[in-house]
C-alpha positions in Angstrom: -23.5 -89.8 -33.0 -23.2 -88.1 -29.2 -20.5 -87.7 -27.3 -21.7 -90.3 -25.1 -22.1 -92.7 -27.9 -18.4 -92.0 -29.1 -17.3 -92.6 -25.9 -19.1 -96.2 -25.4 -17.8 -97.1 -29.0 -14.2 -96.0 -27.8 -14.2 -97.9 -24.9 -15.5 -100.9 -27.3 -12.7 -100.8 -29.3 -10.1 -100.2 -26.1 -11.6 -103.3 -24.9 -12.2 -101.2 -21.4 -14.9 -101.6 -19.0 -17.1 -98.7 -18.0 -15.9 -99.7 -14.4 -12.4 -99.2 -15.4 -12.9 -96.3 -17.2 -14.6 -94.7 -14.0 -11.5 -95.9 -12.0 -9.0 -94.0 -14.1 -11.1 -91.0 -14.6 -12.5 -90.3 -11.3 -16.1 -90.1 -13.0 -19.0 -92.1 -11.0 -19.9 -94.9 -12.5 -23.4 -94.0 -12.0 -23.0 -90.6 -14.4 -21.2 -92.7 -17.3 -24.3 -95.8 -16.8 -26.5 -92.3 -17.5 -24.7 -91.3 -20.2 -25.7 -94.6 -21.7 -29.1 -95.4 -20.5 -30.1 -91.8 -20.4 -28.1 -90.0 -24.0 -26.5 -87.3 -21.7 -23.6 -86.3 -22.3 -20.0 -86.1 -20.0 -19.8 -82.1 -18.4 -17.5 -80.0 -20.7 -14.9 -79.5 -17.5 -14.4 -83.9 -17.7 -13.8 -83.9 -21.7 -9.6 -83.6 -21.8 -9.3 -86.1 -18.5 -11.9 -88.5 -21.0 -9.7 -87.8 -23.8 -6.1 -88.4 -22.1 -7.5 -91.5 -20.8 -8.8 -92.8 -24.0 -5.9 -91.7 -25.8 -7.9 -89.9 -28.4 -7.7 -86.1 -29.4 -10.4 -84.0 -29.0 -11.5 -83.6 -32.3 -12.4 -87.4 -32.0 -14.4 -87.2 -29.7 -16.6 -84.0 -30.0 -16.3 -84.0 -33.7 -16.7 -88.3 -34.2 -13.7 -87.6 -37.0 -12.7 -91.2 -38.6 -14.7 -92.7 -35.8 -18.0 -92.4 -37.4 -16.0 -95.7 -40.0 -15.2 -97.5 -36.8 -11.4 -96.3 -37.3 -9.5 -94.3 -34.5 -7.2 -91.9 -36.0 -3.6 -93.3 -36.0 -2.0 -92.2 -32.5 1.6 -91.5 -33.6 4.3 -89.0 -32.1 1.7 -86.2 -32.8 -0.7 -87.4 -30.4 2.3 -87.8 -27.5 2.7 -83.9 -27.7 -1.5 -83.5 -27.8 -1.7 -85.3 -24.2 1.1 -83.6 -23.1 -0.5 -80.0 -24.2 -3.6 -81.4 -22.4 -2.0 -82.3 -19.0 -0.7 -78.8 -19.7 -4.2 -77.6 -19.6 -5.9 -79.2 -16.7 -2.9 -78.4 -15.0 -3.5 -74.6 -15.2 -7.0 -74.7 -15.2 -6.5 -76.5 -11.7 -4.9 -73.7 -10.6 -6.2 -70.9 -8.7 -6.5 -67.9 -10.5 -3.4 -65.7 -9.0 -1.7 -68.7 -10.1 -3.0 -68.5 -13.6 -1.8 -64.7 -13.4 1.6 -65.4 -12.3 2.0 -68.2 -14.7 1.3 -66.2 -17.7 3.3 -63.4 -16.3 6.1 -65.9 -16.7 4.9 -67.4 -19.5 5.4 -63.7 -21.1 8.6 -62.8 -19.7 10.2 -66.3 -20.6 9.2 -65.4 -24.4 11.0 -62.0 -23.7 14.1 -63.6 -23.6 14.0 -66.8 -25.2 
């Protein structure tokens, strides 16, 4: 199954709407009705946001794990820390890149002396 396809399927099972789903991820509802009608699939730079908003890890949705049975994995205390480590993400990656620099130089002093 595609991306795209998980995604519809997800969205079945979260009882969303495609229109609230491009509300709460910014994503045109135009580009998800093509990921449907056409079989593309969502830009690699989109993927965390889709997954923080579906609540579903990664592995989910590129891999289809447990969703290929029509079972979502069980979202427990594990998958708290995942969207937090993926907020962490798009956070740097929203950064500009002496931002980036001077975060890891942090990042690397902080484990210095932790």
């Amino acid at each position: 199954m595609s991306i795209s396809g998980r995604i519809f399927e997800i969205l079945d099972e979260k009882h969303m709407t495609p229109y609230a789903f491009s509300k709460r991820t910014g994503i045109a509802r135009s580009t998800i009705s093509d990921w449907k009608t056409k079989g593309t699939n969502p830009a690699a730079d989109k993927i965390l946001m889709i997954c923080r908003v579906l609540d579903v890890p990664p592995e989910v949705l590129l891999g289809g794990k447990e969703i290929e049975d029509g079972q979502l994995p069980d979202q427990k205390a594990d998958s708290a820390i995942a969207a937090e480590d993926m907020q962490l993400l798009q956070d740097y990656h929203s950064l500009p890149e002496p931002g980036k620099k001077r975060l890891k130089t942090y990042m690397r002093r902080l484990k210095k002396v932790m």
